[in-house]
LONU-59623 format. One record per residue (C-alpha): residue number from 1; residue in three letters; chain; x negated, y, z. Coordinates in steps of 0.001 Angstrom, whole numbers, plus 500000, padded with zeros to 6 digits. Each point is the difference from the previous one (the first is absolute). Layout:
REM LONU-59623
(NUM,ALA,A,(X,Y,Z)) ...
//
This chain:
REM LONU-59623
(1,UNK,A,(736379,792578,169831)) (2,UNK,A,(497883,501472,497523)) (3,UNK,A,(498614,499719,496404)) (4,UNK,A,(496547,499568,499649)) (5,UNK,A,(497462,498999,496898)) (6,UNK,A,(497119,497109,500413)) (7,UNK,A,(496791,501141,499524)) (8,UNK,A,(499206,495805,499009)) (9,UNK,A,(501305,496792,500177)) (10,UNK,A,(502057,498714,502927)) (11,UNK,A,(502335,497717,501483)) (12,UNK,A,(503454,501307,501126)) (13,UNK,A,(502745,498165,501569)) (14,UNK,A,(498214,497227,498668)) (15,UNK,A,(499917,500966,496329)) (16,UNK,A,(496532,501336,498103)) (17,UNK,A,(500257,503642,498571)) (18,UNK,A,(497552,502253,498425)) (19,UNK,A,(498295,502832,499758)) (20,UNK,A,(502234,502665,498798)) (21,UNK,A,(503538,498258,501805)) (22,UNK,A,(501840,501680,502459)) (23,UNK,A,(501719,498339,503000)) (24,UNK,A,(502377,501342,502355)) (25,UNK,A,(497855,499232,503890)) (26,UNK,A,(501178,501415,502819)) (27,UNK,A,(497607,503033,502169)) (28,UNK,A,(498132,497431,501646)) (29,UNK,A,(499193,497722,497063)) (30,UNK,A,(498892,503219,497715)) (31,UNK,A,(497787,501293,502712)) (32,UNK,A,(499008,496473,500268)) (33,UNK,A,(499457,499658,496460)) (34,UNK,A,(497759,503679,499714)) (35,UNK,A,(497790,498974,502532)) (36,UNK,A,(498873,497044,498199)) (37,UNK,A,(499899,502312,496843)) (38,UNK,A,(502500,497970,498017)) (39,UNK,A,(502161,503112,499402)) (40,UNK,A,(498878,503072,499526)) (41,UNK,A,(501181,502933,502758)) (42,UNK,A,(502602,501740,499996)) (43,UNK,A,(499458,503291,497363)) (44,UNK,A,(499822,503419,502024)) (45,UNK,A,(503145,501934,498715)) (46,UNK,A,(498496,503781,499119)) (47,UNK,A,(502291,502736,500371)) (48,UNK,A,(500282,501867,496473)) (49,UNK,A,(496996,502893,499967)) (50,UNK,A,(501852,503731,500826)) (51,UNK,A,(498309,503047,498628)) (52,UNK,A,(500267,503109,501109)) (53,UNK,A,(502799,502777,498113)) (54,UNK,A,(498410,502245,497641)) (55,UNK,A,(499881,503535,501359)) (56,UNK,A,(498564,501663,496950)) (57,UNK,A,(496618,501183,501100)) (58,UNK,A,(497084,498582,498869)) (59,UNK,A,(497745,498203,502145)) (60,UNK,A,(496261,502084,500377)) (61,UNK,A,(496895,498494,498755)) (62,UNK,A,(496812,500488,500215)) (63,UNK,A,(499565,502015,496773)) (64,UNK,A,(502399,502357,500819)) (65,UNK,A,(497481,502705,501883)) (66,UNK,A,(497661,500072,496781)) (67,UNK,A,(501031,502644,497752)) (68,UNK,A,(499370,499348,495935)) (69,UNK,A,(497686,501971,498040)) 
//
């Protein structure tokens, strides 16, 4: 079982909900459910963004040949 949110009206287990509800469906109905677009799909889980470890030196740019007057 799962929890998912309607996208617009609907009729489950023979009740009307909304937009905005959320109704515990099994796999089958929620795939059922996002193919007709009444839900929306599942959100992609993002791993959190890793950044490199400082090591001090400065990163070369272009400008860095010219010499200043």
């Amino acid at each position: 079982m799962q929890k998912v949110t309607l996208n617009g009206p609907h009729t489950h287990q023979g009740k009307p909900v909304t937009a905005g509800d959320t109704i515990d469906v099994s796999d089958e109905e929620a795939k059922w459910l996002e193919r007709r677009g009444r839900i929306a799909p599942p959100a992609v889980s993002h791993s959190p963004i890793v950044t490199a470890p400082q090591t001090g030196k400065k990163a070369k740019s272009e400008n860095d040949d010219h010499v200043a007057d």
